[in-house]
N, C-alpha and C positions, 0 to 999 in steps of 0.2 A: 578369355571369357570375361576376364573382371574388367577392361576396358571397354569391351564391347556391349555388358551391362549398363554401366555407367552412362556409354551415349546414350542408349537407348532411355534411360532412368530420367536422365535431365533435358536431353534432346529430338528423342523420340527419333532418332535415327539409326544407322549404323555408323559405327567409325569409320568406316569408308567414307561418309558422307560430308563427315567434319571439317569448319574451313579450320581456318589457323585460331581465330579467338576462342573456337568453342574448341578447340583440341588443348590452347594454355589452360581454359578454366579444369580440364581432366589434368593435365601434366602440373596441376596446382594439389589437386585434391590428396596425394597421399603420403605428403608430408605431416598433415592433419586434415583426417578427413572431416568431423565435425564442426571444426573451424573454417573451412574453406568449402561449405557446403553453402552453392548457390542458391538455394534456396533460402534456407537461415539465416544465413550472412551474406549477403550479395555484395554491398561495398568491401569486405575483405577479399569475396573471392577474384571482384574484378581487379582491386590492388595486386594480390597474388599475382592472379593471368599478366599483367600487365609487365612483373616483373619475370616471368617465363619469355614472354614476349622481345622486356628486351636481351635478356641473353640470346636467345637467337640472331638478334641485329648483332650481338657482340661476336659472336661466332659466324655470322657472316650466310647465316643461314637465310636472314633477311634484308633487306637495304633497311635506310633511314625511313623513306616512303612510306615504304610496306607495312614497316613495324609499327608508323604512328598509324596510319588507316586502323590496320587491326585493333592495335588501345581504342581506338575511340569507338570500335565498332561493338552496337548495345547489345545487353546480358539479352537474349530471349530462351527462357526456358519450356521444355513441353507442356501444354495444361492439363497435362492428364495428371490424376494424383498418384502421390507419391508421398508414403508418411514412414520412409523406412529413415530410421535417425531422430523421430518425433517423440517427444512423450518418455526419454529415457528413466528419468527418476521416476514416474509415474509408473511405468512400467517394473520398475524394480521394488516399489512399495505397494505395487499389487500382488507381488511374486512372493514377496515376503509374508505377507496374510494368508496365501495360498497353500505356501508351504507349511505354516504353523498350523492350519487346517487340516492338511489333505495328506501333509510329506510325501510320502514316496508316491504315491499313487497320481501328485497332481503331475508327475514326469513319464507316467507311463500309462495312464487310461484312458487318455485322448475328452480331457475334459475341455469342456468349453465356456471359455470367461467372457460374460459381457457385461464391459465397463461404465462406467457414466460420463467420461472424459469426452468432449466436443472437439474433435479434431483441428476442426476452424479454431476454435478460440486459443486452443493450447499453439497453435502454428504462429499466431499474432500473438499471443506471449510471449514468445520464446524470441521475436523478431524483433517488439518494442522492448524489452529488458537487453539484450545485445544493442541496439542501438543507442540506448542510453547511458550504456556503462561507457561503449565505445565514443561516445560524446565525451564523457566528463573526464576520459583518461587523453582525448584530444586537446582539451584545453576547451571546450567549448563553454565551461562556468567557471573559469579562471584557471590556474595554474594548477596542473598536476604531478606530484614531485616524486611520484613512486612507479615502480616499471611495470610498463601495461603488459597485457594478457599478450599481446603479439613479441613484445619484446619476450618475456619468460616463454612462447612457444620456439622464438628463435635458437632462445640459449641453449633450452632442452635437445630439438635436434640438432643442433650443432656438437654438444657433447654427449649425444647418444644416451642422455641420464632420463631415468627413471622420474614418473610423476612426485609430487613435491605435496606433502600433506604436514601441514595445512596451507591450501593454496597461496603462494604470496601474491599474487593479483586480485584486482578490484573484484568481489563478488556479488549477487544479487539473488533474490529469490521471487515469485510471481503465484499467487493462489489464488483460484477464481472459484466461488462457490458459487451453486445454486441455491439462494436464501431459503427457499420453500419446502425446500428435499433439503438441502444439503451435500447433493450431486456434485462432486471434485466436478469441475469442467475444464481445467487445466492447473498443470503442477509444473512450474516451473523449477528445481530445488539445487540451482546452482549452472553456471557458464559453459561448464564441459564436463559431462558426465565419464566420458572414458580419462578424463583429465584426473577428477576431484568426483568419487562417487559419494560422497559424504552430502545428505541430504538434506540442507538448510532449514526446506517445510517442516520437516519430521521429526529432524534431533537436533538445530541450533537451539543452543539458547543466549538468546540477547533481550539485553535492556530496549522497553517499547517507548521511552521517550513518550512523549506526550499523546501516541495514541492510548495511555494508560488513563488519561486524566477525565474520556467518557465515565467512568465507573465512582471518578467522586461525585461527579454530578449527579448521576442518577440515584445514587446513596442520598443525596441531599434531596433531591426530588421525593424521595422512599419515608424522610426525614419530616418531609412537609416543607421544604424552604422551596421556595420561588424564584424561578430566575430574574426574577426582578429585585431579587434581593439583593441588594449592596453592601460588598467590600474594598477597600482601601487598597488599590497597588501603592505601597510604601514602603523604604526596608527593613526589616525584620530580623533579629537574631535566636535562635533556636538553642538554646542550652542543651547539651551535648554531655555525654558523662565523663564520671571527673578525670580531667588531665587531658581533655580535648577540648580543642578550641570549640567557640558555639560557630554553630551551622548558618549560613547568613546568604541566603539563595539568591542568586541574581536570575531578571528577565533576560530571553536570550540578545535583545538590545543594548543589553544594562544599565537601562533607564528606567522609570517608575511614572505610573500614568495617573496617581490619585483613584477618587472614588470610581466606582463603575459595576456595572449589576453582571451577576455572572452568568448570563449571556454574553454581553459581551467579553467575559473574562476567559469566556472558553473557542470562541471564534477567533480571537487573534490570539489564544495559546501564550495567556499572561499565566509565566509559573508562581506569583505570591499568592495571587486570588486560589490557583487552585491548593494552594500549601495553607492558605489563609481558612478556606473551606475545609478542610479536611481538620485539620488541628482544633479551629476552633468551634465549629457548627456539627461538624459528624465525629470525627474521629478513626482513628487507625482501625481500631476494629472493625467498625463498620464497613469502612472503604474491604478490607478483606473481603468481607463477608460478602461483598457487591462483587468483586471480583470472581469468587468462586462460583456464586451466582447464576454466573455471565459465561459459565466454563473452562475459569483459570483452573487448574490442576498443579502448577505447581510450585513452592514456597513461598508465601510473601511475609517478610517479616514486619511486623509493625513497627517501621517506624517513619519519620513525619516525607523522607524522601520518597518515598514510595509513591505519595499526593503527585510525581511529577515524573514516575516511570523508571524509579531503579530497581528495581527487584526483575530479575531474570524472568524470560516468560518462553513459551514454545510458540513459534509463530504461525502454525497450524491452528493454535487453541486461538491466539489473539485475533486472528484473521475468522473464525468461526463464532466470534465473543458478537462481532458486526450483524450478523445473519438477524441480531436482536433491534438492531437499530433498521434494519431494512423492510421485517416485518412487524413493525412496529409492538416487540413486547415477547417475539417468539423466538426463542434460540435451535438451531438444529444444529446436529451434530454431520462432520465429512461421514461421504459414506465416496467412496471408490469402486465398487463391486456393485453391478445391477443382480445377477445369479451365475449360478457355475451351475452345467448340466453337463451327464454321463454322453455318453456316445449315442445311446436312445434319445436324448431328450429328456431324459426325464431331469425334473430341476432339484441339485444338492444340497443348494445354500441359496440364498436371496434373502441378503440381511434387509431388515425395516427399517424405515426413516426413521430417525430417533426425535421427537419434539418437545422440548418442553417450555413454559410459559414461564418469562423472567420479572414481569412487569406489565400491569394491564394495560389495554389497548392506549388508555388516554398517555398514562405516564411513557409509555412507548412510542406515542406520537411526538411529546413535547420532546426526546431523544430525538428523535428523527428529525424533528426541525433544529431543533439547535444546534445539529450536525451539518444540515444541508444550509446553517447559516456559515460554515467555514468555506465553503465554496462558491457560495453567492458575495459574500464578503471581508472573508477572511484569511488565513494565512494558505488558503489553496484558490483562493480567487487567481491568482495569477496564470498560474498552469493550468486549472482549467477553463474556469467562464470564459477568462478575456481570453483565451485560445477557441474559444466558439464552441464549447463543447454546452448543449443545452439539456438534455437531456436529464429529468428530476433526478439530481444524487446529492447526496450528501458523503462526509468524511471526514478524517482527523491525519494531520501533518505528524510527523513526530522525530525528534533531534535529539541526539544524547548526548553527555559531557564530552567535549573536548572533540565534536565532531563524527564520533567513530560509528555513528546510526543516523542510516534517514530511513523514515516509514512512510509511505501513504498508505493509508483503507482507507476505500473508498470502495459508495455502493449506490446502485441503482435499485429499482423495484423489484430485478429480475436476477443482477448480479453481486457479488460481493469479490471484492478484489484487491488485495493486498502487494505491495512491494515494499522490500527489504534492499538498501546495499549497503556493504562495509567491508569489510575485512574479516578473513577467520579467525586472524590473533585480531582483537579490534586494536585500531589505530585508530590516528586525525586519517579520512579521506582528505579533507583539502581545507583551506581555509572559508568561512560562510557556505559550509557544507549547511542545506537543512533539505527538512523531508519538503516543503514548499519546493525549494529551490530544482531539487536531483532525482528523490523519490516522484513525486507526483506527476512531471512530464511522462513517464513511461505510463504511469496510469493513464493517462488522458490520453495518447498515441494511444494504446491499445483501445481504450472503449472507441474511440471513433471509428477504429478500422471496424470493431466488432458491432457495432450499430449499423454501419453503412452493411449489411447483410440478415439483421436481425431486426424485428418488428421494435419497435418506440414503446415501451411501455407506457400506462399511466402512471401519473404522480398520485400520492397518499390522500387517502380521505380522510378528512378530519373529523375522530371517531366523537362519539358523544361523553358526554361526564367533562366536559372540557369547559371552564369560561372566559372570554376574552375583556378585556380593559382597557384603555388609555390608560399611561402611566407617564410620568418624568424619568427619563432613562437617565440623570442625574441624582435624584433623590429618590429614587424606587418609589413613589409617593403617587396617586391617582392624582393624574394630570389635570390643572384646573384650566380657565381659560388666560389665565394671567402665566402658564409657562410659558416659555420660549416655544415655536413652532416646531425647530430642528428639535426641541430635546422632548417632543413628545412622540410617543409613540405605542403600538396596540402590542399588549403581551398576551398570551395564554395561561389560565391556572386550571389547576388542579383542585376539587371540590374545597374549600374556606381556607385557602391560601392565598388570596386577593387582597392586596392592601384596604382599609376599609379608610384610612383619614387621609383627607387631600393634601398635597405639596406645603409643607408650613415653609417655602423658601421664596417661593415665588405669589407673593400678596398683591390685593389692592390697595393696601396702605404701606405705606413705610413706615416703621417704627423709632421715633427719636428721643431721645432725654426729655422734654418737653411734654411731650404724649403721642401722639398719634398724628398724622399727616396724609392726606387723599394719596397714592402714588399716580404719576399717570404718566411716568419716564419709568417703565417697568425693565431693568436689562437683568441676563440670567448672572 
């Protein structure tokens, strides 16, 4: 019966009908079935198949010929759906709310849960986060020195042992919101749920690396500073209490770029500027108070490292902190549950969108652009513009010490969507690990599949109370006509945050011992 499901499940046949490739992808499956599930993982299960395959040639079950014909012969699965194995974590963090609700009764009164999870979107999560992990444990962004998820599933069946908590392979996490509601639309909360049921969205907590460093900025926006306001990348030592050394932050380059306005100090994810900002223009309290704000819940202690993402976070809360950047100014909270109804119909529960306003529409805008300048230009430029992905989004990269965290959030008009990978004891993943580099391709794989099905939303309107300027992206200074071309450019403020005096750097005179002299070799 369980074989003859199976056809039926993947190939819409009877096992009678099955040739030799499609009988290896079955005689693969129950080693691990979640792993060698053709649908989820299609390049593992035809690897698998292919090694079924040739032990049959080795037992002589099939010639050379035969064996290679069948290898090469393509994966075709049935298209009828099939979501049994989908959605696991998801499924068990809705079970668990249900239970604390309903206990005994939600196992025996024939209630009926209807979710907010999008089947499509969770299936292409769960397919781009597998693909990615299984890229960077191939070696496909350099050298990887620890043993992959297929090795550790080798070992396990081979010595018949019990799963391994906390997982020692490469792990990942995937959460897609519905900005407007707040509607989970898929939960990805770790690689192999019958593997490692410990639920990355829900109860990891890890350092957010530089997706932390939206929260000084918009303190500083909250503060009245402008992003045209300039600070110094230069290095810096931080006095530390007594009998530790002082704190002396490096770029993740470890080079220092001089002046630059914090716009650009937050699109290319320079950590002095944001350490520079925080310490000296806002302060640690504040950034707090921005964070809680924004729906961090829980600890951040004040102090200057924080400015650049070490204080532990839940990446449920951080991934729902974005919902603010998307709609520019509005925070919702997940919600997983549409309503539970009795066996009538009648409805038990149907919890409310929860919304609340973090920052007005303007200051919410000027987030959302200065977000969607890290991917037009900045440290997610790579993985996604120049991968062709057009569609208006914005996001923030994010890398922790020593390698052991990459993040992207990243969000569209309609989605919001986070990925996490590292390790559960954290380690180094690899060397020139970053959230650019590891995290962000899986994001950009997933939204294109999930576009090419879904309408294109519009990009943001640019709401009112806002004003625009020329300025010198050198001197933060309203641009005169004696700047340099390249270093002028149009910013947005926020009502009497506008530079009011012109560029004192770039004159028509030049000034010398002497007195005064026409310039009219003007260089920046």
């Amino acid at each position: 019966f369980g074989v003859e499901a199976a056809a039926q499940r993947y190939f819409g046949k009877s096992v009678r009908n099955l040739n030799v490739a499609e009988a290896g992808i079955l005689a693969a499956l129950p080693k691990a079935p979640s792993t060698y599930n053709p649908r989820r993982n299609p390049r593992r299960a035809i690897k698998r198949r292919n090694l079924v395959i040739n032990l049959m040639r080795a037992q002589k079950l099939l010639s050379t010929d035969q064996a290679e014909r069948w290898k090469a012969y393509p994966l075709q699965l049935s298209s009828r759906s099939d979501f049994s194995g989908v959605a696991e974590y998801f499924v068990e963090f809705i079970r668990q709310q249900l239970d604390a609700r309903f206990g005994h009764d939600l196992y025996r009164e024939g209630l009926r849960v209807y979710t907010t999870l999008d089947l499509d979107v969770q299936e292409v999560a769960e397919r781009a986060l597998e693909n990615q992990l299984s890229a960077i444990e191939n070696g496909d962004f350099g050298e990887f020195s620890h043993p992959t998820y297929s090795e550790y599933l080798e070992a396990r069946a081979e010595e018949n042992a019990a799963a391994t908590e906390p997982s020692p392979y490469l792990q990942g996490l995937v959460l897609t919101l519905e900005p407007k509601t707040g509607y989970i639309r898929a939960m990805v909360g770790g690689r192999d749920f019958a593997d490692s049921k410990f639920n990355r969205v829900t109860q990891a907590m890890r350092q957010p690396g530089s997706t932390f460093k939206p929260f000084v900025y918009s303190a500083a926006l909250r503060a009245g500073i402008p992003l045209s306001y300039i600070l110094v990348d230069e290095p810096i030592s931080v006095p530390m209490r007594q009998g530790e050394p002082d704190w002396e932050p490096q770029n993740f380059n470890l080079r220092f770029n001089g002046p630059m306005t914090l716009r650009e100090g937050l699109y290319r994810s320079i950590n002095v500027i944001a350490i520079r900002l925080g310490m000296e223009e806002v302060g640690e309290q504040a950034v707090v108070s921005e964070a809680v704000r924004y729906g961090i819940t829980t600890r951040i202690p004040a102090y200057p490292s924080i400015f650049i993402g070490s204080a532990e976070v839940l990446p449920i809360q951080m991934v729902a902190a974005y919902t603010s950047f998307a709609n520019l100014g509005v925070r919702t909270t997940p919600i997983g549950i549409l309503r539970v109804e009795d066996r009538a119909g009648e409805i038990l529960w149907e919890p409310a969108i929860q919304r609340e306003r973090v920052a007005d529409p303007a200051h919410g805008w000027l987030m959302s652009d200065l977000l969607r300048d890290v991917v037009r230009r900045g440290t997610a430029f790579n993985a996604v513009t120049a991968k062709g992905f057009r569609i208006p989004a914005g996001g923030k990269t994010g890398t922790t010490n020593e390698y052991n965290d990459v993040w992207f959030i990243g969000f569209t008009p309609d989605l919001v969507t986070g990925v996490w990978i590292g390790f559960d004891q954290p380690q180094r993943i690899m060397n020139n690990a970053q959230g650019g580099r590891l995290a962000a391709p899986a994001w950009t794989a997933m939204m294109k599949e999930v576009y090419e099905r879904r309408a294109v939303p519009d990009g943001w309107r640019r709401p009112g109370g806002l004003s625009f300027q020329e300025i010198d992206r050198t001197t933060g200074y309203t641009a005169t006509p004696f700047c340099p071309t390249d270093s002028r450019v149009v910013e947005s403020f926020l009502p009497d945050t506008e530079p009011v005096d012109p560029c004192p750097v770039h004159l028509p005179f030049r000034i010398t011992g002497a007195g005064s002299q026409q310039q009219t070799d003007v260089s920046p």
